[in-house]
Structures are given as C-alpha cells and as structure tokens.
N, C-alpha and C positions, 0 to 999 in steps of 0.2 A: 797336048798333055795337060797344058795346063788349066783348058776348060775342064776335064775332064776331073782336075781335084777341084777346083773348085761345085762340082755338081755332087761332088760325093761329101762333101764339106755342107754344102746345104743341106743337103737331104738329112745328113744328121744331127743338123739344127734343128730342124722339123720334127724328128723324134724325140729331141732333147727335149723342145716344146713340150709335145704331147703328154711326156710322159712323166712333166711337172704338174700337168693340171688333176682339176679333182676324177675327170673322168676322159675317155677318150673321142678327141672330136669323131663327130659322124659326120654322113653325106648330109642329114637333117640340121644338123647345125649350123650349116655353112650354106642350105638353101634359107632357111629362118631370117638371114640379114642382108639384107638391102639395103637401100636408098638412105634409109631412115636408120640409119646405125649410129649414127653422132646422137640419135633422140636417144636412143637407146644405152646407148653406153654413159653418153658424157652428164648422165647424173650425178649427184652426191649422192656417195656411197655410204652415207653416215647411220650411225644404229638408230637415229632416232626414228624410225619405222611409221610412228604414231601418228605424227604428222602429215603422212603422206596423205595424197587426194584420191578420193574415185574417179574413174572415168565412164562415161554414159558406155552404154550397153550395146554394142552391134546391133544397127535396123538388119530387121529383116527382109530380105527381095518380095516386093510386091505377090509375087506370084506363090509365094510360100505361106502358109499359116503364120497367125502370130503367137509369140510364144507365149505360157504362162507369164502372167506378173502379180506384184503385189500392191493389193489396193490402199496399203497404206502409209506413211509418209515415210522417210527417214530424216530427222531432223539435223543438220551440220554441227558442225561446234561454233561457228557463229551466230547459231537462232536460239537461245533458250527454250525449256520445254514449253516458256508461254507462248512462242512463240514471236520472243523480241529479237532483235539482231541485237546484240552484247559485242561484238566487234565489227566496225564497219570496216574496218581494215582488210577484212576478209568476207565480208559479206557478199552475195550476188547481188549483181548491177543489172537491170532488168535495159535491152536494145532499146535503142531510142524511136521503134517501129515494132509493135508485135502482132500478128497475123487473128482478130479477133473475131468471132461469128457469131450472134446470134440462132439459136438453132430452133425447131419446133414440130414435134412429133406425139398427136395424140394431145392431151391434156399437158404435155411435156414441155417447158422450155427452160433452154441449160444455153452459156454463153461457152463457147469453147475456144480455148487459147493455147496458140501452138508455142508453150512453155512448161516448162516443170513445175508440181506443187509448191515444194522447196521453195524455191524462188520466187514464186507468186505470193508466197504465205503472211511474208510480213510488211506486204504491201498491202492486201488485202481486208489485214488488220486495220492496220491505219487509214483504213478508207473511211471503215463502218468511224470512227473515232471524231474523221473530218468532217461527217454526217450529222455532230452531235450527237453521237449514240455511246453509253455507256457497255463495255465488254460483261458480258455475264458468262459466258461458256465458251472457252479458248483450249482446244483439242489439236493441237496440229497434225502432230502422231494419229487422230484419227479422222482429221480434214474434217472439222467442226466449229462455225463459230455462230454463235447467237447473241445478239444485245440483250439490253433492260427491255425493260417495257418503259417507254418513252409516254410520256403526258402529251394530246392536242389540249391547249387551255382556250375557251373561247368563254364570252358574256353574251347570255341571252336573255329576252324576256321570258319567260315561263308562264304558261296560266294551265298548268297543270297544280297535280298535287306533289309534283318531284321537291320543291322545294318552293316557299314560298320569301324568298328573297331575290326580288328583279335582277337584284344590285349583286349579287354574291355569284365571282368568278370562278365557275365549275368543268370539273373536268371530266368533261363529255365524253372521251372515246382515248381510249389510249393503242398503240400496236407496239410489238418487236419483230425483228428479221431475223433468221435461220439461214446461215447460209454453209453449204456443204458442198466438196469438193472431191473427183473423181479422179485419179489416176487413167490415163490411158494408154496403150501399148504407141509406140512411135513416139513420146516425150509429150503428147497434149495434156490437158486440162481439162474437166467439166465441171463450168460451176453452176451449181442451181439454190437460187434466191425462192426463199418462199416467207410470205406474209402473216402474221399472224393478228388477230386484233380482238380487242374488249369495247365492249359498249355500257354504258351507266344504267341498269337497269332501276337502281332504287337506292334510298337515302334515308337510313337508321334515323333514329332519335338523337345518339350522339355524334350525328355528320359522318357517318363511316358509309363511303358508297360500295352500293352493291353491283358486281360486275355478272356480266353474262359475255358469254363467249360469240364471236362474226366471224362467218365464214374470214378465209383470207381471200383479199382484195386481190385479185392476179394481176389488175394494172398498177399496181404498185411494186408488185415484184418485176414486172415490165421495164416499170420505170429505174428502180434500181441495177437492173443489168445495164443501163443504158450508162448508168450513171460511173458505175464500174468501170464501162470502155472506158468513158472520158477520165477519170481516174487515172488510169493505166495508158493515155496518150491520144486516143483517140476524139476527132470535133465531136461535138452532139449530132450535127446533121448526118455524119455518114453512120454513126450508132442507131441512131433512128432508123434510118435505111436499110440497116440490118434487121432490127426488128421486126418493121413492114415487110419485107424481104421473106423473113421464116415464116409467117403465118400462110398455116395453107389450110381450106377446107377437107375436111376427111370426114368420112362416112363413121357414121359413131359402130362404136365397135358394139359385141355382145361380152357382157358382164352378169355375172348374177353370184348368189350366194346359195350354195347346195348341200349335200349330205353325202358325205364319200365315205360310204361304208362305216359309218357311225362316226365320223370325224367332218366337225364343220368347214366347207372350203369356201375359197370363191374361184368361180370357173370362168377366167378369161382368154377367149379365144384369138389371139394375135402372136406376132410372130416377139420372141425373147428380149432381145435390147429394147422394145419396146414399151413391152411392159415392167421388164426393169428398170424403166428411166421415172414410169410412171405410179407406181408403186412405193420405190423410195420419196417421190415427189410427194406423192398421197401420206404416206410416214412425217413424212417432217410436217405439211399443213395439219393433219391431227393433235400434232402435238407429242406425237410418239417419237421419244431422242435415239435416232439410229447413233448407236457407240463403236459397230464393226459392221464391215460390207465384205461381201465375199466372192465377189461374179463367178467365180469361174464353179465355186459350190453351189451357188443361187442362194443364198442369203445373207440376210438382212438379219444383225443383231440390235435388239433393241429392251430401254430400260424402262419398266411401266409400272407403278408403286413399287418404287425399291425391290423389284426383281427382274431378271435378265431371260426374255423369249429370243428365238429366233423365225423369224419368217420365212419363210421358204415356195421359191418357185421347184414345182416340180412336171415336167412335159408328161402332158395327155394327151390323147388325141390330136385333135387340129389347132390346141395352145398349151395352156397352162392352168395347176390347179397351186392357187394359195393358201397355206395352213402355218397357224401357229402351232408353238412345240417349246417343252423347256429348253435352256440351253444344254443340259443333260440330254438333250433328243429322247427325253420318256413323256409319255403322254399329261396332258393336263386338262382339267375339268370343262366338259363341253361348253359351260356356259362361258367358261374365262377365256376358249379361246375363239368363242363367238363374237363375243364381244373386242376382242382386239381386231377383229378381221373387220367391224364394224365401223373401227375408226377410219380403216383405207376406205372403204365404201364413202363413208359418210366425207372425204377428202376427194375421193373420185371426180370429179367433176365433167363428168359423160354421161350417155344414156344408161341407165340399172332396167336389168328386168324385174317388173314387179311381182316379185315373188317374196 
C-alpha cells in the first residue's frame, strides 16, 4: 500500500512539473539531451546576449555536397574594421602547427591553409609590415590587402642619356604586393600573392621620373608565399618543398577573345574552379582592385576609374565565356568592355590565340 502512494504522489509531481513550465515536455525534448547536458544547461543565463560567441558551422559528410557560403569575412569584435586586433585578451591564437600547401593550377598559384580568414587576418597584416612594406589598402570585410609601392635604390654608372650624374643615387625600379584571400567551404583559406612592378622609363627636366608599368615578376610572388609559410610557423626548406612540389607541367589551354552576339567575351575552355582561380589572379596582376567575389554567382566585382563592373563567368559549351557588365547588369559600351577584358588577357599568362 504504501508503494502504491508513494507512485501516485510522484506521478503528480510530474504533472505539477509539467504544468509549471512555458510549454509541455515532449518525446523530442527528452530525446534532444544527452551526454552533453551540463554544456547545455550549466551556462550563464544572464541578459547580456551580446556577448555571446559563434560556433563554426556543421562540416559536411564527404559524400554530401557542400553547402552555400559566404566569400566574405565576418570581422569579430576583437579585429577592428582595419583590421587590428584591439583586444588581445580576446583575440585568436593561431596552433602552434598549421596544416599549409602550396598549390598550382594553370597559371594559378594560392597557398592554402587549413584555417579561418578571421584568424589569419591580422597576422597576415603584420607580415607584409615585417616585410618593410608600408599598408596602402586594408579591406578585411573583403579579404584585401596591398602595400605602397616600395623603392629598390641602387648606384649605377650611366652612359646613357637617362641622366647624366654617375654619382646620383636613382631609383630604378620600384614594386608592390596585392595579396587577396578566399573563404573555403570546410574552414580553409586561399591566399594568392601577386606582384606588381614599375620600371624608370625617363627623367623630366625637373628630376621627376618617369615610370612605365613590368609585367609582375611571378618568382617573386613565389617567393612571398614561401615567406608567408615561414611567417605563420613553418622552416623555409619544407616551404620550398611545397613550392617545388605544386609545379606541374600542363598542356596550355585554349583562350582567345571573341564576339558573342555583339558582346565582347573571352572564350576559355576549361573546367570552373579553374579558371576562376585564374581569372581573379589575372584581375589582381592588371591592376584591376577585385572589391566583392561571388563563386557561387561567378563573379567578380571590380573598381576601374571610379566606377564598379562586374566580371562574369558564364558556362558554354565545353567551358566558359568572360564579359564585363555594369554592376546594374545593363549593358556598356563595346569598347569599355573590350578593353577591361584586355586587362585579364594581357595578365594571362598562357598561350592566346592570335586572333
């Protein structure tokens, strides 16, 4: 008997329970808590909301697609918009081991590192800085940073007509770096370094030189991923070894510039990630400042005399056809957008049909 009150005394405890809370437990609420129920509960329950953290994203199983994402950063409340860490107290501490690769596809090479932008970001900074390189363009929010234009100073003889002072120490050649960063699905990284350089073509009356624009140097942008690893933890030798490692010979692809129904393209025939790796690569050596990337719409926004195109891959046939476009997506003037299509060509750095 006396079990017997005691089960009917529980049981409308259990009800009592229930039917204090905001809603009534289900079968689902009670399968929801596991193991992990102390995580779960034994928080601070305090209003201050604001504070709270993110947590990374559910990977996806191999075997499943990946999901959408977005190419562009979200910056914490420990990194300013420049990009600085303002509280270290709360900053990310980058493993004392991070998993880095040299990669190399086509005209393409990107260092990729199995870490978040975030957290890459304001080390990255400080790289170019330990470089001796002054910050000219610091975009985090859109994975963008480019130095000054750096002076090489050297003394030569001269027996030209460039200047006729032996003795007067001129500044031959100057470059900057562009370096731009990728978002990848799984938590990776791609960074891709590209070179930029000036050469002294000529020397005014009042000593004002005149610059003319050099391809970019690719073993220099070589060299600076190399420099990156070691940066970020890694010896030189086995950076190198990545390097070596990525170069592979490949058969030059088909590229050319065509007429697609009274719209100038360029018709490259390869497979997508491909020429997307090489394209925005070809963007940034032109000198054209990519300000938004879009993979999953295929383009590339970019700012060229104080106005905003967007580039655009779009599937044909057996690859893809390249066209500029306003960023209104209405049309613009044959020639304006011949000539930006120009610049990727003339950045290209593969075989062109000559056409």
């Amino acid at each position: 008997m006396f079990n017997k009150v005691v089960s009917i005394l529980s049981y409308l405890l259990i009800l009592l329970s229930i039917g204090c809370s905001d809603k009534p437990i289900t079968l689902d609420d009670i399968k929801s808590i596991g193991s992990d129920a102390a995580n779960i509960f034994g928080k601070d329950d305090s209003k201050d909301y604001g504070a709270s953290k993110s947590i990374a994203l559910l990977e996806v199983p191999p075997s499943l697609s990946n999901p959408n994402y977005d190419d562009s950063l979200r910056v914490p409340k420990s990194i300013d918009t420049q990009g600085v860490i303002s509280d270290f107290s709360d900053a990310t501490v980058l493993p004392s081991y991070i998993d880095m690769t040299v990669r190399t596809q086509g005209i393409a090479r990107w260092l990729e590192i199995q870490s978040d932008p975030v957290s890459l970001w304001p080390y990255l900074r400080q790289f170019w800085i330990s470089q001796g390189f002054e910050i000219n363009i610091n975009e985090p929010i859109n994975g963008i940073l480019e130095t000054q234009w750096k002076e090489k100073e050297i003394n030569f003889d001269t027996k030209g007509n460039l200047i006729n002072n032996k003795d007067f120490n001129f500044n031959v050649s100057r470059e900057k770096f562009r370096l731009r960063i990728e978002r990848q699905p799984g938590g990776s990284t791609n960074i891709y370094v590209t070179n930029h350089n000036l050469e002294a073509d000529d020397v005014v009356d009042n000593g004002k030189i005149i610059w003319k624009k050099k391809n970019s140097d690719v073993s220099r942008e070589a060299e600076f991923l190399v420099r990156i690893m070691e940066y970020l933890g890694t010896n030189r030798k086995d950076a190198v070894n990545s390097l070596n490692n990525s170069i592979k010979n490949e058969e030059n692809i088909f590229i050319d510039m065509i007429d697609f129904f009274g719209v100038p393209a360029i018709m490259i025939k390869d497979s997508f990630s491909k020429i997307w790796r090489e394209v925005g690569l070809s963007l940034d050596r032109s000198g054209l400042l990519i300000t938004d990337q879009n993979r999953i719409k295929k383009i590339y926004t970019i700012d060229y005399d104080n106005t905003s195109y967007e580039i655009k891959l779009t599937k044909r046939e057996a690859g893809y056809i390249v066209t500029a476009h306003s960023k209104k997506n209405t049309k613009i003037p044959y020639e304006n957008a011949r000539n930006l299509l120009k610049h990727i060509l003339s950045a290209y750095t593969t075989t062109v049909a000559a056409k």
